[in-house]
N, C-alpha and C positions, 0 to 999 in steps of 0.2 A: 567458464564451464559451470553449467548448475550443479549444485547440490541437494541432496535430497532433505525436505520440506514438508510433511505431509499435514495437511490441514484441514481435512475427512475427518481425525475424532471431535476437534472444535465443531464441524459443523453439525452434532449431534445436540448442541448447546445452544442454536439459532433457538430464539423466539420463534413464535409464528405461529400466527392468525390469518384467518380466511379473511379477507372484505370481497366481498359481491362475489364470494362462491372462489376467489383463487388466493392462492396462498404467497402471504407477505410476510418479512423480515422484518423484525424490529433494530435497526439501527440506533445503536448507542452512543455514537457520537450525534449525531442529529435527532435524536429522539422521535423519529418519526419510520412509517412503516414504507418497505419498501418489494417491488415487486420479486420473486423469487426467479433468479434467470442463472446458469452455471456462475457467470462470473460475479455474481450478487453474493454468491455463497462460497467464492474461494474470499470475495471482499470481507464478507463482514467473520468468517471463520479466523482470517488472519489478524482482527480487531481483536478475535476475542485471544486468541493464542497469543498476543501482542499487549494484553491487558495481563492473563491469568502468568504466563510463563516469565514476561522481561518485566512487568510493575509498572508501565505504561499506563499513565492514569487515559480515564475517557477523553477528559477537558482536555488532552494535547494531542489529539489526535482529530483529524478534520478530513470529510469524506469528499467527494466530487467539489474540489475545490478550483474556482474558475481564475485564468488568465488568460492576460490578450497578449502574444507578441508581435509586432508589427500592425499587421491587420486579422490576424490570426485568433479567433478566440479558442480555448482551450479547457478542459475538465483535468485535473489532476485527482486520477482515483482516492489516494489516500497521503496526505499530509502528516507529519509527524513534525511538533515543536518542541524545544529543549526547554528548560528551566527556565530559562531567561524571555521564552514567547520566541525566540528565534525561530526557523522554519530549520529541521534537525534530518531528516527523510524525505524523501517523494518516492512512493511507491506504487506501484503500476501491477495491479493485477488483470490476469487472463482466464479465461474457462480452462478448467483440466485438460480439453481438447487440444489448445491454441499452446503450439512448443514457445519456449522460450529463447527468441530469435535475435538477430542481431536488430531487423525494425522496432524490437520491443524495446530492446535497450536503448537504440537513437532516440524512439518517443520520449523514456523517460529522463534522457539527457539535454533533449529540444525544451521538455520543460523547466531544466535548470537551468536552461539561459537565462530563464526570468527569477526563481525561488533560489537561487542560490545556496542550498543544501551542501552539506557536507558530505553527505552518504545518498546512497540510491538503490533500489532494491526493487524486482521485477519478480512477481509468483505467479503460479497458475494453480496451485490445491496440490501438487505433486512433488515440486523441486521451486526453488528461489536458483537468484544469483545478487550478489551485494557488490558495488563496489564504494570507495572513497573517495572524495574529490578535493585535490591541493588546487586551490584559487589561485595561489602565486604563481608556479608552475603551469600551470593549465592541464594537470596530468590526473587520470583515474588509474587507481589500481583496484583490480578483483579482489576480492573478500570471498573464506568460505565459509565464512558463519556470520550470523546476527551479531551485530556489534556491538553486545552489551554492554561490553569494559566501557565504552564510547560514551554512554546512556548514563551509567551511575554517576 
């Protein structure tokens, strides 16, 4: 069940710079500028609510990060690593528009076959949903909140 999420005051905090007349996102984990599109601005809002709110340094935080399963190549919107460089999140954002569905949550469980995270978390700028994932058991349980106790 989502929970409510909202990540509209962060995007008041984007950067942003014209190149060739349209308007880009300065991404802080990549340090490079990016095109301005709904889900560009639930991504990089939740960077920064993710930075300012939980103490999420930039360095552990990794945007469009690529894997292959099988023959299958893949983008992972947003990476989150723990203390250790472990992979700690994978996070899957959507445009405010796009509800938060059950294909959303498969995606971002399709790509924990490969990253093996602990936690997983799917937003749209409106509402999340968290859950956890016990490796042994092969079991996820929902979460209704950011799992900071997790994080410190």
């Amino acid at each position: 069940m989502p929970v409510l999420f909202d990540l509209m005051p962060f995007a008041k905090q984007l950067e942003v710079k014209y190149l060739q007349g349209k308007p880009h996102f300065f991404d802080k984990t990549r340090r490079v500028y990016l095109k301005v599109t709904p889900e560009e601005i639930v991504r990089q809002s939740l960077i920064i609510k993710l930075h300012a709110d939980f103490g999420i340094p930039w360095v552990r935080m990794r945007t469009e990060y690529g894997i292959k399963h099988n023959s299958l190549q893949k983008r992972i919107d947003l990476l989150i690593y723990d203390k250790k460089g472990k992979p700690w999140m994978i996070i899957e954002t959507k445009a405010p528009t796009v509800p938060l569905s059950q294909l959303v949550i498969d995606q971002v469980a399709f790509y924990n076959n490969v990253i093996f995270a602990p936690w997983l978390m799917v937003a749209n700028g409106n509402e999340a949903m968290f859950a956890s994932v016990d490796f042994q058991s092969k079991a996820t349980a929902e979460v209704f909140e950011f799992p900071l106790n997790q994080w410190l």
